[in-house]
C-alpha positions as CSV (number, residue, x, y, z in Angstrom):
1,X,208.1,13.8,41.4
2,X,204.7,12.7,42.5
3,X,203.6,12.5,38.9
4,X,206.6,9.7,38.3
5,X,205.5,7.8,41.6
6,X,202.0,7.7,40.5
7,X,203.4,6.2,37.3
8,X,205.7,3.7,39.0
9,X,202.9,2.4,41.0
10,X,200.3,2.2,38.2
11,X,202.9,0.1,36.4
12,X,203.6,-1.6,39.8
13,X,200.0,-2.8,40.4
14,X,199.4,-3.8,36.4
15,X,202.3,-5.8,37.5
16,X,201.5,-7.5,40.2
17,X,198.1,-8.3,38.9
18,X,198.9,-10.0,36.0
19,X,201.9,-12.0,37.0
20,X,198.9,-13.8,39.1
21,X,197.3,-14.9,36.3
22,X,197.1,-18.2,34.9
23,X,198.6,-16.8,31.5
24,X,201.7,-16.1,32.9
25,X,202.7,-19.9,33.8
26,X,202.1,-20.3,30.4
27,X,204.6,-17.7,29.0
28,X,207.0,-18.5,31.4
29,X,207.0,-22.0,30.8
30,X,207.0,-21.2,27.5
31,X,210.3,-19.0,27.8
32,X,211.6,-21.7,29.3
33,X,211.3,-24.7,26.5
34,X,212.5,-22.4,23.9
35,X,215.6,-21.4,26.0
36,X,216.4,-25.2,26.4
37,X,215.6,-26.3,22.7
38,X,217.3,-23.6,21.1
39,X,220.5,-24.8,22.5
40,X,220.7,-28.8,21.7
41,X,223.6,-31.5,22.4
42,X,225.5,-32.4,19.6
43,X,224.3,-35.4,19.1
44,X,221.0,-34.5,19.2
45,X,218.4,-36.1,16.8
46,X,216.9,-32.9,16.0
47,X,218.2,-29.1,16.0
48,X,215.7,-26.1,16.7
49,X,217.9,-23.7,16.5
50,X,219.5,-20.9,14.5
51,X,219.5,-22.9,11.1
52,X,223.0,-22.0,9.2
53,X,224.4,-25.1,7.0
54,X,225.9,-25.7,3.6
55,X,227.0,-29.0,2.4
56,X,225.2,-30.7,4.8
57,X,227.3,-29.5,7.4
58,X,225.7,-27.6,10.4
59,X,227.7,-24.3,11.6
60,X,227.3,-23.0,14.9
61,X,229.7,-21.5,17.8
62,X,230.9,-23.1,20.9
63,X,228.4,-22.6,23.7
64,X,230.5,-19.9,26.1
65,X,228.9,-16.8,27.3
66,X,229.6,-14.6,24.2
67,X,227.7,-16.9,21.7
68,X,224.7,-17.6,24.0
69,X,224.1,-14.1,24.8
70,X,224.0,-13.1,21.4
71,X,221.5,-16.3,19.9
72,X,219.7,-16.2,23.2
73,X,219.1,-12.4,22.6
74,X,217.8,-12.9,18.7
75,X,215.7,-16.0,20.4
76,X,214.1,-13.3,22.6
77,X,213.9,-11.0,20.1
78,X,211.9,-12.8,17.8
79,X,209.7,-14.8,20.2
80,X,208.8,-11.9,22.7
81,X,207.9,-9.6,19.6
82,X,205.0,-11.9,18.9
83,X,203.7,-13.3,22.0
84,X,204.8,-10.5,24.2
85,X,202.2,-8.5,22.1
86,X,199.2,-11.3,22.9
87,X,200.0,-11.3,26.8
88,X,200.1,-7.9,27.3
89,X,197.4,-6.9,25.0
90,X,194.9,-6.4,27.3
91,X,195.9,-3.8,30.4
92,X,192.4,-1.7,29.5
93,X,190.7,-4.8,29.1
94,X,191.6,-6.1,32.5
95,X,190.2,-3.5,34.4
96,X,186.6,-3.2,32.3
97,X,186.5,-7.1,33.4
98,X,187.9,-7.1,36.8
99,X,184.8,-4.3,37.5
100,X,187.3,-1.6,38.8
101,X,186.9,0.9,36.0
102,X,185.0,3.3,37.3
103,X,186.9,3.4,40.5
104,X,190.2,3.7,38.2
105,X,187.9,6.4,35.8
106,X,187.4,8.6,38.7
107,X,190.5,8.9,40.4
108,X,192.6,12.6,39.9
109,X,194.7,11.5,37.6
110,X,196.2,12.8,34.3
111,X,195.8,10.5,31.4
112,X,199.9,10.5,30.7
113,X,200.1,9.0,33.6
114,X,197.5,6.3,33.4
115,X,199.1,5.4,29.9
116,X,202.5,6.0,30.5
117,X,202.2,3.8,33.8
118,X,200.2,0.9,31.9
119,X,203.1,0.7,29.4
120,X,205.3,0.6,32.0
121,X,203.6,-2.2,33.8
122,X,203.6,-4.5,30.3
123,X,207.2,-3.5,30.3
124,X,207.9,-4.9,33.5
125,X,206.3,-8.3,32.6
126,X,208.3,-8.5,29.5
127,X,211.1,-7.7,31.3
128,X,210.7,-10.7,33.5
129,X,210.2,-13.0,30.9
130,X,213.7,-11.7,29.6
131,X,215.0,-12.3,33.4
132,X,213.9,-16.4,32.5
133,X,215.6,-17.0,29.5
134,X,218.9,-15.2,30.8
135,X,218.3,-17.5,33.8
136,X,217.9,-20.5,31.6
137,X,220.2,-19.6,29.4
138,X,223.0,-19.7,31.9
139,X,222.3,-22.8,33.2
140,X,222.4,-24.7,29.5
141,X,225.8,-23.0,29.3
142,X,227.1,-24.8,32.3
143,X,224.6,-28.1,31.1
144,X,226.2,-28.4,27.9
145,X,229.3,-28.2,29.3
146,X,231.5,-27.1,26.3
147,X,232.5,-23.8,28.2
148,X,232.8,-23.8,32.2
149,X,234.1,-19.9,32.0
150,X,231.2,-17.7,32.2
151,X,231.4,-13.8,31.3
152,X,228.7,-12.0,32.5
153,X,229.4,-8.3,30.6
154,X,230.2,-10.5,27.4
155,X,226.7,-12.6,27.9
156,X,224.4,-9.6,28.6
157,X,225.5,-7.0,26.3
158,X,223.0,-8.1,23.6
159,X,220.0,-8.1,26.2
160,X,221.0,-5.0,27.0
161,X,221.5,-3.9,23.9
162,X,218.5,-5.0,21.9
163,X,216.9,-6.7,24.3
164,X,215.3,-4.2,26.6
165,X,214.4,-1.5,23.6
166,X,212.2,-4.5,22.4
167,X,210.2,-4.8,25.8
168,X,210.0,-1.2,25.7
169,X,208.5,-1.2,22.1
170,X,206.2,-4.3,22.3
171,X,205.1,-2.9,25.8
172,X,203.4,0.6,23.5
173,X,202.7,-0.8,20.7
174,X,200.3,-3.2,22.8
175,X,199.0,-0.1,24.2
176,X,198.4,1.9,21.0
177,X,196.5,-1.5,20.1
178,X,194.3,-1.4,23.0
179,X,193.0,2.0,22.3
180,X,192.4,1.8,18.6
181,X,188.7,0.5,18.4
182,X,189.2,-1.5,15.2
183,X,192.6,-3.1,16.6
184,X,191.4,-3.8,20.0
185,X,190.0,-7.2,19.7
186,X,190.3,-10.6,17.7
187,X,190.7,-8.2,14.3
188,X,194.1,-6.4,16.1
189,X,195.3,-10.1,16.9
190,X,195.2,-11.0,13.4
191,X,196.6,-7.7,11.7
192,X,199.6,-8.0,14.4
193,X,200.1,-11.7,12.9
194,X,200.6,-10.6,9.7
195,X,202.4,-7.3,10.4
196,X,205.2,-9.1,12.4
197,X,205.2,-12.0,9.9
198,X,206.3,-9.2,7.0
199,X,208.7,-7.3,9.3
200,X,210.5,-10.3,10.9
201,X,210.9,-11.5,7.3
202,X,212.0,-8.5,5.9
203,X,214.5,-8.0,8.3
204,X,216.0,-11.6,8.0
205,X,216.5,-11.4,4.1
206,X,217.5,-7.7,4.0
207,X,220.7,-7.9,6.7
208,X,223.5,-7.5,4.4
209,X,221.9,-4.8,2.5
210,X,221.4,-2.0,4.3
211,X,217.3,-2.0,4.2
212,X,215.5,1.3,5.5
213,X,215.2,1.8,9.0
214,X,211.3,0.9,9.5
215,X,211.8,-2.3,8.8
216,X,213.7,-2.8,11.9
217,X,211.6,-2.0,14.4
218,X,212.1,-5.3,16.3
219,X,216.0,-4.9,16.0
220,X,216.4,-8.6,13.8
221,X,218.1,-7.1,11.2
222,X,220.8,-5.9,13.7
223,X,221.3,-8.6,15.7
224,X,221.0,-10.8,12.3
225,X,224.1,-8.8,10.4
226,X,226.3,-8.9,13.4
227,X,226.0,-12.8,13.9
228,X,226.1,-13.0,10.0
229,X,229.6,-11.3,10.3
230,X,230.7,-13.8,13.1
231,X,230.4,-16.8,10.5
232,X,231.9,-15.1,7.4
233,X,235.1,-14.2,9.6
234,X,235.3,-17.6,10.9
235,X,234.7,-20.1,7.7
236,X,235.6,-19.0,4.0
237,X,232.9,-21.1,2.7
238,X,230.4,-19.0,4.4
239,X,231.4,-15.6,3.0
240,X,228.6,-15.5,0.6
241,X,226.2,-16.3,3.1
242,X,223.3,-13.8,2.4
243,X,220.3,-15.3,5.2
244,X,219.9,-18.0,7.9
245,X,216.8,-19.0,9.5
246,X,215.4,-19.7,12.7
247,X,213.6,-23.4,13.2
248,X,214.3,-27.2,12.6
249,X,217.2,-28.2,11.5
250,X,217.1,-32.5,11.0
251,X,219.0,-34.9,12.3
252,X,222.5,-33.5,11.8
253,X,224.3,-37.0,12.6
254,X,227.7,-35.4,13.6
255,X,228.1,-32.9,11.0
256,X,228.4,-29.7,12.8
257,X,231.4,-27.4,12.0
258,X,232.1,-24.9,15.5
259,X,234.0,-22.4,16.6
260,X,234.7,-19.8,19.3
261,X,233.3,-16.2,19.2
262,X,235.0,-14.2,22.4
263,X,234.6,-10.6,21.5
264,X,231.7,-8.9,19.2
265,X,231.9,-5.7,17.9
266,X,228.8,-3.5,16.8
267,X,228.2,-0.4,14.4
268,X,227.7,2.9,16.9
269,X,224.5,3.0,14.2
270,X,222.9,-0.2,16.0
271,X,222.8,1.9,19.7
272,X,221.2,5.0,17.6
273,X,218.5,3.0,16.0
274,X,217.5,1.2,19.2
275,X,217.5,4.9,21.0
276,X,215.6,6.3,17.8
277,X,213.2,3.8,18.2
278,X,212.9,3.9,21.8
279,X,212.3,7.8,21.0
280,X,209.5,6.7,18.2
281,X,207.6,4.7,20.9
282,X,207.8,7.4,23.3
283,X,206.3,9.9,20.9
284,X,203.5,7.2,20.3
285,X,202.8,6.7,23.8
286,X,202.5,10.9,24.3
287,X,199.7,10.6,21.3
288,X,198.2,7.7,22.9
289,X,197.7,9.9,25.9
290,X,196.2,12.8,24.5
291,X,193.4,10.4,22.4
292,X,192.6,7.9,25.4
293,X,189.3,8.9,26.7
294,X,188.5,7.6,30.4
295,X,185.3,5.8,29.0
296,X,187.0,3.2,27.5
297,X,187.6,1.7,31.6
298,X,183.5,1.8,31.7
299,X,181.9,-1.5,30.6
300,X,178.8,0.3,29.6
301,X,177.1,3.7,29.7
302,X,173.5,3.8,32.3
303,X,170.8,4.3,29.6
304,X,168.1,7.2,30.4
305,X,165.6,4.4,30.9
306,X,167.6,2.0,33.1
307,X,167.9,5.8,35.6
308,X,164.4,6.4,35.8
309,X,163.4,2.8,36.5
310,X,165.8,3.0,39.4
311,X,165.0,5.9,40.6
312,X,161.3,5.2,40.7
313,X,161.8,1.8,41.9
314,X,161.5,1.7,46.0
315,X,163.2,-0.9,47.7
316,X,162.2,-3.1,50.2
317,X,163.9,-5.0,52.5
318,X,164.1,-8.8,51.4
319,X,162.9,-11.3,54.3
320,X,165.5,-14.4,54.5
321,X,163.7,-17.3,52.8
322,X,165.0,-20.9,53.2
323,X,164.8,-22.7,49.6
324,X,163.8,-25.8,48.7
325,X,166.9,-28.8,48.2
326,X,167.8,-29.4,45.1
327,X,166.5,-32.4,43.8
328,X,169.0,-35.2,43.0
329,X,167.0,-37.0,40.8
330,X,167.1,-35.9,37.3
331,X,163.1,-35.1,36.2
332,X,163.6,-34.1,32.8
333,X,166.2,-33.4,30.0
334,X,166.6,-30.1,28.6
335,X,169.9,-30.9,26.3
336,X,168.1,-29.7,23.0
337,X,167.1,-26.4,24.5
338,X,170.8,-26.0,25.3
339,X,172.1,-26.4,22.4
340,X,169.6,-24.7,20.7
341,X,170.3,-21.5,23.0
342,X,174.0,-21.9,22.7
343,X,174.2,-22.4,18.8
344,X,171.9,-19.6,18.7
345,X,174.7,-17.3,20.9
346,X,177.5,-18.4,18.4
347,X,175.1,-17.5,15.4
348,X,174.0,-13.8,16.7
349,X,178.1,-13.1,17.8
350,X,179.1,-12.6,14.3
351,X,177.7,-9.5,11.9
352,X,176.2,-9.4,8.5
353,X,179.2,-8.9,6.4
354,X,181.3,-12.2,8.2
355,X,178.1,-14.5,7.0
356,X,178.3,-12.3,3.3
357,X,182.4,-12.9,3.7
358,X,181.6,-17.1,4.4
359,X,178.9,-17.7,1.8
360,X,181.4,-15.5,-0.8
361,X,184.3,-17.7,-0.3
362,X,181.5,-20.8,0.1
363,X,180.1,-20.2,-3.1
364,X,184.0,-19.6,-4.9
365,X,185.1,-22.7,-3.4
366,X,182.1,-25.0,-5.1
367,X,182.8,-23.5,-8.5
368,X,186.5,-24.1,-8.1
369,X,187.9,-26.4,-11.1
370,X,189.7,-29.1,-9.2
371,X,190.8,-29.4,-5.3
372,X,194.1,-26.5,-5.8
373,X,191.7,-23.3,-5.6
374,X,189.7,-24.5,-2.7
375,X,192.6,-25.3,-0.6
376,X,193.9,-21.8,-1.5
377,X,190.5,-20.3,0.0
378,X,190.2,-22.9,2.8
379,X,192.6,-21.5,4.5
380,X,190.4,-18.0,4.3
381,X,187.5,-19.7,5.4
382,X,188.8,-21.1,8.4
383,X,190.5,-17.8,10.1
384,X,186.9,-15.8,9.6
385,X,185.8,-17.4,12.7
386,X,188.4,-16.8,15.4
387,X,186.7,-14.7,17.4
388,X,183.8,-17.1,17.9
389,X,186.0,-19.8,18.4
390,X,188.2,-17.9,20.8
391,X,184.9,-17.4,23.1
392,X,183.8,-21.5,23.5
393,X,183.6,-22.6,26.6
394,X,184.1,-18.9,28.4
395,X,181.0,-17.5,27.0
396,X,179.4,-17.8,30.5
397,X,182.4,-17.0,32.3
398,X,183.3,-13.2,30.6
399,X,179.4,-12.6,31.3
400,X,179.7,-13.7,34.6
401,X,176.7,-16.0,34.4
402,X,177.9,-18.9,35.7
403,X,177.3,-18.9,39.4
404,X,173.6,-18.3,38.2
405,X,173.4,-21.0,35.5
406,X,175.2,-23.4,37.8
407,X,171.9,-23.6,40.3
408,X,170.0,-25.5,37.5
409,X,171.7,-28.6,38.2
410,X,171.1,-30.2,34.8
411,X,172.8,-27.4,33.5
412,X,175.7,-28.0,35.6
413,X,176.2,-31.9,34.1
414,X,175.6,-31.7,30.7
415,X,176.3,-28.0,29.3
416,X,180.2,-28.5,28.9
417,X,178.6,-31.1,25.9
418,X,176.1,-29.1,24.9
419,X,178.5,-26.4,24.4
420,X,180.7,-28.9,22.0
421,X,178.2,-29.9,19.8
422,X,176.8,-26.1,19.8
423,X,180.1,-25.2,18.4
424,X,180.7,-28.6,16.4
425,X,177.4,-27.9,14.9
426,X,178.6,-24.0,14.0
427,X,181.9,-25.3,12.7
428,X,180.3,-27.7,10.1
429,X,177.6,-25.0,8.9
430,X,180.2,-22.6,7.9
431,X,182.1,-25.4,6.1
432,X,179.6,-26.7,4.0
433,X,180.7,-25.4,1.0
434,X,184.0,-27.2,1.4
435,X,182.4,-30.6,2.2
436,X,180.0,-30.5,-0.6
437,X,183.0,-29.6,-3.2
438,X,185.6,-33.0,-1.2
439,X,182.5,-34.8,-2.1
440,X,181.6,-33.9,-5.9
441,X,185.0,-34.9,-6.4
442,X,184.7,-37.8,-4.4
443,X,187.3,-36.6,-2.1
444,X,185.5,-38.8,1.1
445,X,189.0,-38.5,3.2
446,X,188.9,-34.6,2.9
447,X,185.6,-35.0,4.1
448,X,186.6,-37.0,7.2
449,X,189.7,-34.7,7.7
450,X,187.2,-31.8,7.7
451,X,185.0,-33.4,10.1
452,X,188.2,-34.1,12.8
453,X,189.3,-30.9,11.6
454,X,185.9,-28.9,13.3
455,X,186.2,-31.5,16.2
456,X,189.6,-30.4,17.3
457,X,189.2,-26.8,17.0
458,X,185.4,-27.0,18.9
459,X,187.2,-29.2,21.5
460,X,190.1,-27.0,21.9
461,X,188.2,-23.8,22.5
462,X,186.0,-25.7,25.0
463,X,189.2,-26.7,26.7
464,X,191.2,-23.1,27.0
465,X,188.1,-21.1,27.4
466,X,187.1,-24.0,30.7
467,X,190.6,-24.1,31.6
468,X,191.8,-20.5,31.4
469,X,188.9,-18.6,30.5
470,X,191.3,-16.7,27.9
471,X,190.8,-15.6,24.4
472,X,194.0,-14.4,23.8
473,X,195.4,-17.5,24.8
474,X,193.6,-19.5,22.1
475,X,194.3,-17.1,19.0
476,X,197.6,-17.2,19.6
477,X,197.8,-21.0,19.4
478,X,195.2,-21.3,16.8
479,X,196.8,-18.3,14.5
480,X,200.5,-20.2,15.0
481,X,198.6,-23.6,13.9
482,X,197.0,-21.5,11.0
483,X,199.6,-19.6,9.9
484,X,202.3,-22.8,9.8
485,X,200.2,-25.5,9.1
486,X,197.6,-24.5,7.2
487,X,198.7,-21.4,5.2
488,X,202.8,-22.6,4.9
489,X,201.7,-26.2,4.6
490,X,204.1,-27.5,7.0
491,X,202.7,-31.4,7.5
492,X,202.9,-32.1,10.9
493,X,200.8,-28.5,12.1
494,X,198.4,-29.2,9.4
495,X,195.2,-30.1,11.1
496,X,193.0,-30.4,8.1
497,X,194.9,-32.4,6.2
498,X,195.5,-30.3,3.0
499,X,198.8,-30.9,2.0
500,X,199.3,-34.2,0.8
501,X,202.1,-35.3,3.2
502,X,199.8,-34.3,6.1
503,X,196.7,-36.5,4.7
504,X,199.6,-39.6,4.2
505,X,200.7,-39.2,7.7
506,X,197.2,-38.9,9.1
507,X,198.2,-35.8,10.9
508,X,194.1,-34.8,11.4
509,X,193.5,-38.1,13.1
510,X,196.6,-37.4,15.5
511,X,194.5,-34.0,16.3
512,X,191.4,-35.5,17.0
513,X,193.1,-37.6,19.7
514,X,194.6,-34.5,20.8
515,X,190.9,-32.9,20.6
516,X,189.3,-35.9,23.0
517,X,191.8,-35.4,25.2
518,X,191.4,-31.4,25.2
519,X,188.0,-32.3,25.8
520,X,188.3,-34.5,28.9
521,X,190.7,-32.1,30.4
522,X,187.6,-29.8,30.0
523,X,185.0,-31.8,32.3
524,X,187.9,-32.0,35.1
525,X,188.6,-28.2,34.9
526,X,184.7,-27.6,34.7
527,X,184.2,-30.3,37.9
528,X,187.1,-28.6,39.6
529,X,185.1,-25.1,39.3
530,X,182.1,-26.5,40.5
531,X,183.1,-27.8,43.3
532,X,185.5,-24.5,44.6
533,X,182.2,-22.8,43.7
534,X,179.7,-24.8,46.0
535,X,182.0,-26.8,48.3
């Protein structure tokens, strides 16, 4: 029994700590949007919601407890299985950069219960994030007013159904993450992207056929047939409905065909595969256990050398000293030597075979016939450096150098700008293969685009890592805005202005607003930490 109260309380205090974070406004606000604009009016100008029409008519039911239960659930399902992952992610990490460790490494305590109660703690989180969009959810019942009779059993089945196995199963796989060296940092992010992109996919366009049972690990292909089945028994000209997305469905302008769904009825199979998978990640977490190695809490190992020069060194005690005032009058200008030193960080961050990967894809780009091959690779290019980009404006911060670097006072007024056109600078190298091919073919406004482009992105980073002081926080923004915009081609996401309906609407123009803005936000945050730092 005291081996399960040590785990409660592991999870407990992994808990607590991170629902203090500044991340966790963000997921929580976050929960909160979706859970209002997956459930629009009916006259609303635009539907983000679960996309099922035909004719041009829109089909949906009546918004009473049964039917927001269920689409509130496959909302959860489907967002929490992405950016659950990101914001829980990093339980190891938190402790190697809070500085407790080696207090944590040292304590009698068996591994299991160390992993077992980290994975409990991610599960409470995601847990509480469901807790919002049930909260929200209810109240859009009773906003939209269509049904005033509220069944609690009825609306929470599904969450209890799929919706707790997938907090439980996000919760280890973030885990196993964190402990496989080659999945633990910007590279995991990535390969998580694309992994849920396939299996969310898959299990939308395989419902009604009976697909194998891996490719459900999420539970979407449950919760997807048993909705599917809702429509085909209530409209005849929905009985060969095979798929439905999830996303923007237009103005509608009236045409929206309803009706009421009061009782659901499930496969026994759908319970099984949630407990079976439940069972899986349990079995993973036991693995986990038996391969974790306390070292991974320790920032570094004490070299050999570093021992002997302390334990020759003799210390003596340090008379107070009263310093000089800072002058206020600015002497000198050292902006070149920091931006020099900072381009220089960005530079050395990055291994030989990323610059081999960039001038490959630079040099396949400039001997592309025509401007269709580039934009395939562009795409390429422009994910390699995520992990640099992720790291702008925190740099400092994760190295805990800025209470030091904030005594030189120039430092303090013109670094934040320094920083930008550090990173700018970085951005454009890497692209030069792409601005040299827009101009052989005289392509000047892909030029431009490219230029707003690497403004937006530097600015951004500066902005999240000032503001926040999170990675994780900008790849998941920045791989959403990738992955849609850039790589799908959807216009208004599209930041470099590669489709053609993006580069007609001037959508990298309406970016680099975005970017100057990111970027003012920046100097207050930076101001702000200034003064709680010296004030």
């Amino acid at each position: 029994m005291n081996k399960v109260y040590q785990i409660y309380y592991i999870g407990i205090s992994n808990f607590l700590d991170r629902i203090r974070d500044k991340s966790t406004i963000i997921i929580t606000l976050f929960m909160m949007y979706i859970s209002y604009l997956f459930f629009p009016e009916k006259n609303a100008s635009i539907y983000f919601s679960l996309n099922v029409s035909k004719d041009g008519f829109f089909y949906r039911g009546i918004y009473n407890s049964t039917w927001l239960g269920w689409i509130s659930t496959m909302m959860f399902i489907t967002t929490i299985s992405l950016i659950g992952f990101y914001f829980t992610n990093n339980s190891i990490k938190r402790e190697r950069n809070l500085k407790i460790g080696e207090i944590t490494a040292s304590m009698p305590m068996r591994s299991y219960d160390y992993i077992f109660g980290k994975a409990f703690g991610n599960f409470l989180f995601l847990l509480l994030q469901m807790g919002v969009v049930i909260l929200i959810t209810i109240i859009m019942q009773f906003v939209r007013g269509e049904s005033y009779s509220f069944e609690i059993l009825k609306f929470l089945r599904p969450f209890l159904l799929l919706g707790i196995p997938i907090c439980i199963i996000i919760s280890v796989i973030a885990i196993m993450f964190e402990n496989l060296p080659f999945l633990s940092g910007t590279l995991g992010n990535v390969v998580y992207f694309f992994v849920w992109s396939f299996l969310s996919v898959a299990s939308m366009m395989t419902a009604n056929k009976g697909s194998l049972f891996f490719t459900d690990i999420f539970g979407i292909k449950a919760i997807s047939k048993i909705i599917e089945e809702q429509f085909k028994n209530a409209f005849n000209e929905l009985q060969d409905l095979k798929n439905f997305s999830i996303g923007n469905s237009g103005t509608l302008h009236g045409n929206i065909k309803t009706f009421v769904i009061d009782k659901v009825d499930f496969n026994f199979n759908i319970i099984l595969e949630r407990f079976l998978w439940i069972g899986v990640a349990i079995f993973v977490l036991c693995l986990i256990s038996i391969i974790f190695r306390r070292n991974l809490l320790i920032i570094k190992k004490v070299s050999k050398k570093d021992k002997k020069v302390r334990e020759d060194e003799s210390y003596k005690h340090i008379k107070n000293r009263t310093l000089t005032p800072i002058i206020n009058k600015r002497s000198h200008s050292n902006d070149l030597n920091i931006i020099k030193g900072e381009l220089e960080l960005l530079l050395k961050s990055a291994p030989i075979w990323w610059y081999g990967a960039i001038v490959f894809l630079s040099f396949v780009i400039l001997f592309s016939k025509g401007d269709s091959n580039s934009k395939t690779l562009i795409p390429i290019m422009w994910i390699l450096p995520l992990f640099i980009w992720s790291k702008l404006g925190a740099m400092q911060r994760n190295f805990n150098m800025e209470g030091y670097l904030f005594t030189y006072k120039n430092y303090r007024i013109s670094q934040l700008i320094d920083s930008f056109i550090a990173g700018y600078i970085f951005t454009l190298i890497i692209n030069l293969g792409v601005i040299i091919k827009f101009i052989s073919n005289n392509n000047f406004k892909g030029v431009l685009y490219i230029l707003m482009g690497a403004f937006f992105i530097t600015a951004f980073g500066i902005f999240i890592g000032n503001s926040i002081g999170s990675s994780t926080v900008f790849e998941i923004i920045y791989i959403i805005l990738w992955y849609i915009g850039m790589l799908n081609g959807m216009p208004y996401l599209d930041f470099l202005g590669l489709t053609q309906d993006a580069s007609n609407m001037n959508i990298p123009i309406i970016f680099s607003i975005f970017g100057v803005v990111a970027l003012g936000l920046s100097f207050l945050a930076r101001s702000n930490r200034i003064k709680n730092l010296y004030n």
